[in-house]
C-alpha positions as CSV (number, residue, x, y, z in Angstrom):
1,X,-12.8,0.5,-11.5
2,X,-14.8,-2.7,-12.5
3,X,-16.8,-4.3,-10.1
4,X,-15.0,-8.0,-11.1
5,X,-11.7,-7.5,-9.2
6,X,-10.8,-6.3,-5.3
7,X,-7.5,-4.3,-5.9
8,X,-6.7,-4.0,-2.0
9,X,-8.5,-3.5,1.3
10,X,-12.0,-2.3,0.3
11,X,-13.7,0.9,2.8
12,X,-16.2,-0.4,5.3
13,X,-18.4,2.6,6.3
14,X,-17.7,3.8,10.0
15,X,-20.7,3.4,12.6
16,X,-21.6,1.2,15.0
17,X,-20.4,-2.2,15.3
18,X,-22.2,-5.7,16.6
19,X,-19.8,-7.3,18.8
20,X,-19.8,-11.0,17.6
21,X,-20.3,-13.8,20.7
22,X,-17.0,-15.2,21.3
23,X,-18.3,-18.2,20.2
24,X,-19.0,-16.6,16.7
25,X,-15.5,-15.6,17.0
26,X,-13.4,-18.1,17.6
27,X,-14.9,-20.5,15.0
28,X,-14.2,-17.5,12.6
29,X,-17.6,-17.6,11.3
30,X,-18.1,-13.9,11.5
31,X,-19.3,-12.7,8.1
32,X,-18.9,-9.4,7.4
33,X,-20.8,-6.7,4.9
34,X,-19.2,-7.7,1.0
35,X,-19.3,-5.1,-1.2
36,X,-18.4,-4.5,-4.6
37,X,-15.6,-1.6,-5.4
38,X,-18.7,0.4,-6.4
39,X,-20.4,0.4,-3.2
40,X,-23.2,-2.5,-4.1
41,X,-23.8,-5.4,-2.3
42,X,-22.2,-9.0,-3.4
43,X,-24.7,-11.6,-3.4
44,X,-23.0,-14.3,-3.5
45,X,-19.1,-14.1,-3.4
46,X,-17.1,-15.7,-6.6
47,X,-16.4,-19.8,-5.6
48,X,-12.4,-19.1,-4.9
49,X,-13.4,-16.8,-2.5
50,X,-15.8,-19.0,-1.1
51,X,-13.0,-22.0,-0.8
52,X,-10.8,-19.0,0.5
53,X,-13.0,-18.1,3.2
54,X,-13.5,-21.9,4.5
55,X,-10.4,-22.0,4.7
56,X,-9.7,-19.2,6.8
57,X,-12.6,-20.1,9.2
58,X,-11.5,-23.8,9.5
59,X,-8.2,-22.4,10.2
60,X,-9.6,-19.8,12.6
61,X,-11.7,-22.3,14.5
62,X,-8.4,-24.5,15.4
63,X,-6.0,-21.6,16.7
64,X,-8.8,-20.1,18.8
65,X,-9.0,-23.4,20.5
66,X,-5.3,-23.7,21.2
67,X,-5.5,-20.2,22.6
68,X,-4.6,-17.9,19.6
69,X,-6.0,-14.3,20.4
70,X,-7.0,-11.8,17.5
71,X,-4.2,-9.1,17.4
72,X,-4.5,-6.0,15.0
73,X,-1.5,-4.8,12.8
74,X,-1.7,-0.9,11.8
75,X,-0.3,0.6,8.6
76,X,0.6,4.2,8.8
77,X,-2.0,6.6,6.9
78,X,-3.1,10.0,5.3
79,X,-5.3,12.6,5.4
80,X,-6.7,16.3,5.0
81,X,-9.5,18.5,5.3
82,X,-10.8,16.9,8.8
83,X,-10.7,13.3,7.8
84,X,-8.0,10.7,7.3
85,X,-7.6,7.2,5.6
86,X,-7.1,4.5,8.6
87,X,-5.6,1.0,7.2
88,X,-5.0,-2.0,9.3
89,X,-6.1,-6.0,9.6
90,X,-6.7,-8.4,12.0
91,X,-4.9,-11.8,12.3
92,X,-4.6,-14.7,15.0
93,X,-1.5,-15.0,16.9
94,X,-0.5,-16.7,19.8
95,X,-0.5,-15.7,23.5
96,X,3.1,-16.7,23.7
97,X,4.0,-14.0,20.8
98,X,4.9,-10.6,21.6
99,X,2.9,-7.3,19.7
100,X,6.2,-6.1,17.9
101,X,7.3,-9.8,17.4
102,X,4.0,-10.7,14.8
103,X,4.7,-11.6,11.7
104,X,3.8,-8.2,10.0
105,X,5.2,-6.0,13.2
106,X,7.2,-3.3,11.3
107,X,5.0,-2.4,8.8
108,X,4.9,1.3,10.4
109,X,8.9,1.0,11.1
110,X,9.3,3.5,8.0
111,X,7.4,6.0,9.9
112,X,7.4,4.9,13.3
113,X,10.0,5.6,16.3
114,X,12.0,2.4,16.3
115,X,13.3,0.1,13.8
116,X,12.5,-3.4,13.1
117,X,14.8,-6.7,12.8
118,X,15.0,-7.7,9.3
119,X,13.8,-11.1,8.5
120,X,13.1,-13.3,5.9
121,X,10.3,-12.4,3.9
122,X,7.7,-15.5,3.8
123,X,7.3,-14.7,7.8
124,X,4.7,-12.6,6.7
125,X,2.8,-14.4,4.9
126,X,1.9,-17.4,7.3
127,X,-1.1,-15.4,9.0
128,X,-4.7,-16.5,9.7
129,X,-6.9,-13.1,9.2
130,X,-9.8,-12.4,11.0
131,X,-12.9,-11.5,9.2
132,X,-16.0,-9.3,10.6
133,X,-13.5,-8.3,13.2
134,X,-14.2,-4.9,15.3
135,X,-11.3,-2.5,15.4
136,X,-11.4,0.6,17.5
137,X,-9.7,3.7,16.1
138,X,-8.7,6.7,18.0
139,X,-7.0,9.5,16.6
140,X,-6.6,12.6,19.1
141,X,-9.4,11.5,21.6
142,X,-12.2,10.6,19.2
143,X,-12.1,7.1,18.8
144,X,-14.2,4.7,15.4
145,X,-15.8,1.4,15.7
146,X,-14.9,-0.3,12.3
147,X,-15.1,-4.2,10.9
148,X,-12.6,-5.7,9.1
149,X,-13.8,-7.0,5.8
150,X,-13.2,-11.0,4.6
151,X,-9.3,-10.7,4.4
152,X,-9.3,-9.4,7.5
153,X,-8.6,-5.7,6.2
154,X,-10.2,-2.5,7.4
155,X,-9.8,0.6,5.0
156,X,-11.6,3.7,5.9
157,X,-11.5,7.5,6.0
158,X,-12.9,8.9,9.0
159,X,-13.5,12.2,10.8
160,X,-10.2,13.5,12.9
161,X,-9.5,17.4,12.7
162,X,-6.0,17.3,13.2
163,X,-2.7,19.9,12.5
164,X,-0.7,19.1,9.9
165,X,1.8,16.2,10.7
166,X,2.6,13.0,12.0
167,X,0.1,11.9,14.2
168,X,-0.6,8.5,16.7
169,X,-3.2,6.3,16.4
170,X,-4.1,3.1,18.3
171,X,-6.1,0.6,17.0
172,X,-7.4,-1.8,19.5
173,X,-8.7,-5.5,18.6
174,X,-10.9,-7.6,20.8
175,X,-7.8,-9.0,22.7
176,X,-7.0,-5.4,23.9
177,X,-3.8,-5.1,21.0
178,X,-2.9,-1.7,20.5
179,X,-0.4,-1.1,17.9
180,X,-0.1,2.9,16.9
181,X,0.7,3.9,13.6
182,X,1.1,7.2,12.6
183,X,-1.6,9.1,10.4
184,X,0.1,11.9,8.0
185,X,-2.1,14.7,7.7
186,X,-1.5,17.0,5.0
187,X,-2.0,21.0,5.4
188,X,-4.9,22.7,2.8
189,X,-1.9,25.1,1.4
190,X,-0.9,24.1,-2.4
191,X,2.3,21.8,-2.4
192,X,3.5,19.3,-4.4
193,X,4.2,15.4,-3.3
194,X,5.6,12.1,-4.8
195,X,3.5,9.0,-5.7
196,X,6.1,6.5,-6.3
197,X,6.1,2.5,-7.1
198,X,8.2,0.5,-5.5
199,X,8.9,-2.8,-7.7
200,X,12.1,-2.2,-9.5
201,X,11.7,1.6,-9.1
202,X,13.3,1.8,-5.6
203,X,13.8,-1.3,-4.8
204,X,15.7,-4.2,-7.6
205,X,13.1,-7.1,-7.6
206,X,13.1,-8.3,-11.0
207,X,9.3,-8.6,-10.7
208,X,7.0,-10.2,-12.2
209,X,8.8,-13.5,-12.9
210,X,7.4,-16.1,-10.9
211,X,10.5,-17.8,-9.7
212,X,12.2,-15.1,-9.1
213,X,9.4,-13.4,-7.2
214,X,9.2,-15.7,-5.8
215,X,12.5,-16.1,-4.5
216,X,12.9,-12.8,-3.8
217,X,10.0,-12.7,-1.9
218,X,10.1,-15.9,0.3
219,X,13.8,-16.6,0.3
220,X,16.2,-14.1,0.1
221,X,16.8,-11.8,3.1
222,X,15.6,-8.3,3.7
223,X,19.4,-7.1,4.1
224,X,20.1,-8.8,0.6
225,X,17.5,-6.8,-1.4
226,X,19.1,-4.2,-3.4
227,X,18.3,-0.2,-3.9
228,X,18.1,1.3,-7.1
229,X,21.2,3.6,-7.1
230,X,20.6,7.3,-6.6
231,X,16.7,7.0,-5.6
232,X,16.7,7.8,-2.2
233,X,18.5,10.9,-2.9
234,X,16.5,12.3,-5.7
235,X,13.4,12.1,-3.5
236,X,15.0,14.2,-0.9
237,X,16.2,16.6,-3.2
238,X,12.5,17.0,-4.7
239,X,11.3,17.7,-1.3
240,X,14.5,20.4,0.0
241,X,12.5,23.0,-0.7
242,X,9.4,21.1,0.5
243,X,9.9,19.0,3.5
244,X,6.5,18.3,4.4
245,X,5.3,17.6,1.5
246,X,3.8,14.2,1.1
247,X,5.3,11.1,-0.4
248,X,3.1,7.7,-0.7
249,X,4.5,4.3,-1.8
250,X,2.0,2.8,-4.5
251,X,2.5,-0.6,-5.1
252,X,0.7,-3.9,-6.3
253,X,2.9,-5.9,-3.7
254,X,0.8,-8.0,-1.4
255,X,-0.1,-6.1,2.1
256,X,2.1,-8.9,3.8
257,X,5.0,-7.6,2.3
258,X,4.4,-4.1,3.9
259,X,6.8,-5.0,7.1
260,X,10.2,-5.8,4.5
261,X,9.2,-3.1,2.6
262,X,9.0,-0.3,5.3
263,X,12.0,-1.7,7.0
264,X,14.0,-1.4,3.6
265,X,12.5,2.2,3.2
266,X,14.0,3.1,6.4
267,X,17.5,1.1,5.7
268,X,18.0,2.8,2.4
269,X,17.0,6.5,4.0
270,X,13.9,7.0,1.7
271,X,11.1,9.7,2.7
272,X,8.7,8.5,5.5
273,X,5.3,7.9,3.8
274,X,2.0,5.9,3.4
275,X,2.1,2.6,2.2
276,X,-1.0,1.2,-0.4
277,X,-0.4,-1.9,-1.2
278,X,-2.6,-4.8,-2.7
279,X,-4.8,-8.1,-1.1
280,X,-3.3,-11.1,-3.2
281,X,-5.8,-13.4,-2.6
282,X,-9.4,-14.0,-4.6
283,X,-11.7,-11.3,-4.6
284,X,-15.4,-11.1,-4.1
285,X,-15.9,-12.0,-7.6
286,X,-12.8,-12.9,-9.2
287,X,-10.0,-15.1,-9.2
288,X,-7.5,-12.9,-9.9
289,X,-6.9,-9.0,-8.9
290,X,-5.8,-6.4,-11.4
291,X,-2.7,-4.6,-10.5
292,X,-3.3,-1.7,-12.9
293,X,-6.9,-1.4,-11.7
294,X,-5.4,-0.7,-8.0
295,X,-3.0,1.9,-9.3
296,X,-5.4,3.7,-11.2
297,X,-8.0,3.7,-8.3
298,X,-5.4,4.6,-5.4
299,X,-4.1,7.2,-7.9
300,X,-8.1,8.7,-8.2
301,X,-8.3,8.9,-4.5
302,X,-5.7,10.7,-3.8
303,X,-6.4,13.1,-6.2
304,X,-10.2,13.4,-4.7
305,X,-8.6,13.5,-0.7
306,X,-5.8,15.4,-1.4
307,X,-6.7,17.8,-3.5
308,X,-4.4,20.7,-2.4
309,X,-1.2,18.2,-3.9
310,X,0.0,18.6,-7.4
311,X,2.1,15.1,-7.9
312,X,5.3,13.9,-9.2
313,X,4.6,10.2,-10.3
314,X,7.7,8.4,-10.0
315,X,7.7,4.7,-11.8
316,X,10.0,2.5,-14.2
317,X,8.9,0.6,-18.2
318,X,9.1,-2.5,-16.7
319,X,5.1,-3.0,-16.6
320,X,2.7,-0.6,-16.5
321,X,3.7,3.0,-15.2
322,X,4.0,4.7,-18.1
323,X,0.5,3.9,-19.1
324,X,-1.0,4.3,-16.1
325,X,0.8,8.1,-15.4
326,X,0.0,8.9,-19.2
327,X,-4.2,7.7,-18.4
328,X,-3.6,9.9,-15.0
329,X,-2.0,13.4,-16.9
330,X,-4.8,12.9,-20.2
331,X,-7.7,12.9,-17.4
332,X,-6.2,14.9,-14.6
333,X,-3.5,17.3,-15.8
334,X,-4.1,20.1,-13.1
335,X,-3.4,17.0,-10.4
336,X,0.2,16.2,-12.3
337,X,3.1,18.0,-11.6
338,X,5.9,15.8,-13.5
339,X,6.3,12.2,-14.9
340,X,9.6,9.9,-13.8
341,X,10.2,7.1,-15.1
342,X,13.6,5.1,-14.8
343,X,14.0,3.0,-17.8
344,X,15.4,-0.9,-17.1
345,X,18.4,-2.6,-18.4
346,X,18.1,-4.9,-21.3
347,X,18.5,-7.9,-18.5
348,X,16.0,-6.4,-16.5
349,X,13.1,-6.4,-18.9
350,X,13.9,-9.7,-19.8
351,X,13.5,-10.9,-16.6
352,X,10.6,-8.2,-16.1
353,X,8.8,-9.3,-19.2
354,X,11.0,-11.2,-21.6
355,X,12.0,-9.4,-23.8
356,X,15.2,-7.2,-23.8
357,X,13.0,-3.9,-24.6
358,X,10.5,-2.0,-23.6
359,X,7.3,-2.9,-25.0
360,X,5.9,-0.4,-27.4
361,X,2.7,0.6,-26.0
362,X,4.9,1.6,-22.7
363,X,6.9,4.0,-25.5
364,X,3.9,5.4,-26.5
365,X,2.3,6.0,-23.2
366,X,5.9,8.1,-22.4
367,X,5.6,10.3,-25.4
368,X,1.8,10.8,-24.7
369,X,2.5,11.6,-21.2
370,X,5.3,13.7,-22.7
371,X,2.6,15.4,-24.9
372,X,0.9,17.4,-22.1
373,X,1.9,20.9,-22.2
374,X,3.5,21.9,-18.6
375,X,3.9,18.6,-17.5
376,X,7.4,17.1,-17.8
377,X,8.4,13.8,-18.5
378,X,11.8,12.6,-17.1
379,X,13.6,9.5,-18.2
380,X,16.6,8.1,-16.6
381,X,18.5,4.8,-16.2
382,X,18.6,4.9,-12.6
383,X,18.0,7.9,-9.6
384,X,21.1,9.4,-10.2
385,X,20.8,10.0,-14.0
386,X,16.5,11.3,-13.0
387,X,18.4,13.6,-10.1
388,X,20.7,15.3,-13.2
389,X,18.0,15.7,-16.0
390,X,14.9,16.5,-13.1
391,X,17.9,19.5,-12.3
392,X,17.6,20.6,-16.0
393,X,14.0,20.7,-15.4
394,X,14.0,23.4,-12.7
395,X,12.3,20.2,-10.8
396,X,14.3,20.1,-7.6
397,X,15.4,22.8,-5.0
């Protein structure tokens, strides 16, 4: 990963954390640590950024005079080995609005108890994050002090010996909100789990075009979005013999977007898992993030803090999958247990990227991937054709 993008919510260090004056707070001029990908400091943060963050704090400043409190929103997590990855933000609401009625309430519905009302999807995306925020994190009685970094994200592995399983957590913000996600914590015997994408792999949403991102995205209603036939199914059958095995959604989508996605996960009866989504907005020293950079990276960690899971990688030709899962089985073939990839229809990749076709270095990436001795590579229109051949494979059961 370079150090001139911010693919997602970066990993302040747990420890100790100041509590801002309330002053400080409400005027949303909190500043917290910037740091590079690589760990370094950032000097001096890239201009959008800098617009970005006055922005924010001019925004900030008015709500906490009309009253708005700072809420936190938790997104389920992962772990192993003692520690697990805690992901949440921070954003202003108002006193009159209800936890479970925020804008981004449901983005644990997926894993969570009870389900969340569908709703349109720009909802989420009219928030006002809280920067240099402190979150409390307890999981099983031993609780982390944390700050959220300027998009109002906190990303962290901490300590947190628990069983294998689904486990609470509570997050608590500085006006006492305690949303609790669930933590999945993986056991240290070998198994094998699913990475899988979510644009236009489980989920139809002729991505990237901007119109009809857009559309989809702001405009059309959860219960309109459509499932890629036979999907939800093949997962399940890759995990019959493996129930507990662990499956994490890897996505570029925007973090705002996790609520509509883990509400259609749940509709559609897909595995409960993580979510790892993206930060759309500037980075620390960039104006634009890269999308393959994040998959790459989430990819890396979960091979470093899982390392007991041999993966299924599970993605379509639209974009970039097949290169990415080719990069991931040249450098980490012990880490890989089998390539899918569903291929689009001709109107798909036109609205995808164009062109009727997939492009060539996306062939080549396939019959690289395809290359590796052990490691199969599955091609299929749509779930139900992947369930057939990934049967032929000895893949499932």
């Amino acid at each position: 990963m370079t150090t001139a993008q911010r693919p997602g919510p970066r990993s302040p260090q747990p420890g100790p954390v100041g509590a801002p004056g309330e002053d400080e707070l409400r005027a949303g001029r909190v500043a917290p640590r910037l740091e590079n990908p690589d760990g370094t400091a950032v000097q001096r943060p890239h201009v959008a950024a800098r617009l970005e963050d006055r922005f924010d704090s001019a925004l900030a400043h008015v709500l906490r005079r009309r009253g708005w409190t700072v809420r936190v929103v938790g997104y389920a997590g992962y772990g192993s080995g003692g520690k697990v990855r805690v992901l949440a933000r921070t954003l202003l609401a108002s006193p009159a609005v209800r936890q479970q009625d925020l804008p981004d309430s449901g983005a644990d519905a997926q894993t969570g108890e009870r389900p969340a009302d569908a709703v349109r999807g720009w909802r989420s995306f009219f928030t006002a994050p809280v920067a240099g925020a402190p979150v409390e994190v307890t999981i099983g009685g031993t609780s982390h002090r944390l700050t959220t970094d300027r998009g109002g994200y906190v990303a962290a592995r901490v300590a947190a010996a628990r069983a294998p399983g689904g486990h609470a957590q509570t997050r608590t913000a500085r006006d006492r909100a305690r949303p609790t996600p669930r933590v999945v914590v993986v056991g240290p015997e070998p198994t094998v789990g699913i990475v899988s994408d979510i644009d236009d792999t489980v989920m139809v949403t002729r991505l990237p075009r901007p119109f009809v991102a857009a559309w989809n995205v702001f405009v059309r209603h959860e219960n309109a979005r459509e499932a890629v036939p036979g999907m939800s199914r093949l997962y399940r059958e890759l995990r019959s013999a493996r129930p507990d095995s662990p499956v994490v959604y890897l996505s570029t989508g925007a973090w705002n977007a996790a609520p509509a996605i883990g509400r259609f996960l749940r509709r559609h009866d897909y595995p409960a898992g993580p979510m790892l989504l993206t930060d759309w907005g500037p980075t620390n020293t960039g104006l634009f993030r890269s999308g393959q950079r994040h998959k790459v990276a989430q990819l890396r960690r979960l091979f470093v803090e899982l390392p007991q899971v041999r993966w299924i990688l599970v993605g379509d030709d639209g974009q970039h999958d097949p290169q990415i899962y080719a990069g991931a089985v040249a450098r980490h073939p012990e880490r890989v247990e089998a390539v899918l990839i569903r291929q689009l229809t001709a109107g798909e990749h036109v609205l995808s990227r164009g062109l009727p076709t997939a492009a060539p270095e996306q062939e080549e990436a396939e019959d690289d991937a395809d290359d590796a001795p052990g490691i199969p590579v599955v091609l299929g229109a749509d779930g139900e054709e992947l369930l057939e051949r990934v049967r032929e494979a000895g893949l499932a059961g």
